[in-house]
C-alpha positions as CSV (number, residue, x, y, z in Angstrom):
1,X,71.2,44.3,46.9
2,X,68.7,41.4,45.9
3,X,69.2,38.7,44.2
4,X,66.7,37.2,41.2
5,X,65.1,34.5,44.1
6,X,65.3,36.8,46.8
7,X,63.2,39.5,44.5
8,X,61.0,36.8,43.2
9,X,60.0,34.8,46.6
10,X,59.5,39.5,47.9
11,X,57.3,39.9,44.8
12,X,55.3,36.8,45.3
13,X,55.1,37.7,49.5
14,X,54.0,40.7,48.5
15,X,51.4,39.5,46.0
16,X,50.0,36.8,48.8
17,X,49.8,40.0,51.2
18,X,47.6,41.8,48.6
19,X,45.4,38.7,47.9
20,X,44.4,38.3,51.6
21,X,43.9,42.0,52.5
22,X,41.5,42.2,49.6
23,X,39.7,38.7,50.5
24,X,39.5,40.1,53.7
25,X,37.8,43.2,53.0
26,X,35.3,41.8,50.8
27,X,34.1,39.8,53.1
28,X,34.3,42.7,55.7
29,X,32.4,44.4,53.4
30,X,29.7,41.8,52.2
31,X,29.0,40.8,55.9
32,X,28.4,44.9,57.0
33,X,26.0,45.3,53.8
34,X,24.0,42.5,53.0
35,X,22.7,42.7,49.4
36,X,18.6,43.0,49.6
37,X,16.5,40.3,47.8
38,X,15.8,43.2,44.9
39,X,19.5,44.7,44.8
40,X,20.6,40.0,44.4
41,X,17.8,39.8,41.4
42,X,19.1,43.2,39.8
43,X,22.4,41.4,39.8
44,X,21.6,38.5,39.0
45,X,19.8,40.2,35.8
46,X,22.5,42.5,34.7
47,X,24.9,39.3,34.4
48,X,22.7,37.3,32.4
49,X,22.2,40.6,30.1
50,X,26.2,40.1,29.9
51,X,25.9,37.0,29.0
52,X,23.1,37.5,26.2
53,X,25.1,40.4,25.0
54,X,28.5,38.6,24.8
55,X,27.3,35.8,22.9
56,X,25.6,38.0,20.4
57,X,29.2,39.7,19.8
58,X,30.8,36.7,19.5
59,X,28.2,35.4,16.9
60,X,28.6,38.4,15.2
61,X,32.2,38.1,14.6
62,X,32.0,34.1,13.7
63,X,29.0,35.4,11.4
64,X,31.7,38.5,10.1
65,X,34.6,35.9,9.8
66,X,32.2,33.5,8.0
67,X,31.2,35.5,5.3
68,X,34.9,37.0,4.4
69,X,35.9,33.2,3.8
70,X,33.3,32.6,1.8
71,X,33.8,36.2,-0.2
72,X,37.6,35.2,-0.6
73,X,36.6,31.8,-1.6
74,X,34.0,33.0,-4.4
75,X,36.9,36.1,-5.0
76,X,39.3,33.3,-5.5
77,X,37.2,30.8,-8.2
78,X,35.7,34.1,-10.0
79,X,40.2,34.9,-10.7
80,X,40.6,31.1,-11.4
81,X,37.7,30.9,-13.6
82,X,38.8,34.0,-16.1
83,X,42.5,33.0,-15.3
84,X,41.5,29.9,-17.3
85,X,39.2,31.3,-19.5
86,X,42.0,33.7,-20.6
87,X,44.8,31.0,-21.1
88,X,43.4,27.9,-22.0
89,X,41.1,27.1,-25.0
90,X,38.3,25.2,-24.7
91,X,36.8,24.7,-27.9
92,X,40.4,22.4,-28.5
């Protein structure tokens, strides 16, 4: 039976193992099939279209999260404002 270190130090073997098969056959991989000059700008492309398309989601949800502050805020002070209107009189 294994112990909790004995597992852990197997587990983390194991995950080393993995890591440097994979690194391995990457490079295997990239070295056998070079990338042409128009298959490296395709890339190169498609991760800057990433990049244009994740900052417009994440300025859509600052944007999103923006407004429904402000909405609560104006929710808020529209209650507050007959709140007071309702209990306290003015003309006093």
């Amino acid at each position: 039976m294994y112990s909790g270190d004995e597992r852990r130090a197997s587990n983390t073997e194991l995950l080393e193992l993995i890591q440097a098969t994979i690194k391995e056959t990457i490079i295997q991989v990239a070295l056998e099939h070079p990338l042409t000059p128009e298959e490296i700008t395709w890339v190169r492309l498609a991760i800057k279209a990433e990049a244009k398309r994740d900052a417009f989601r994440q300025a859509v949800i600052d944007k999103t999260l923006t407004g429904l502050i402000v909405t609560m805020l104006g929710a808020v002070g529209i209650y507050l404002l007959q709140y007071f209107n309702t209990h306290w009189d003015w003309t006093k």
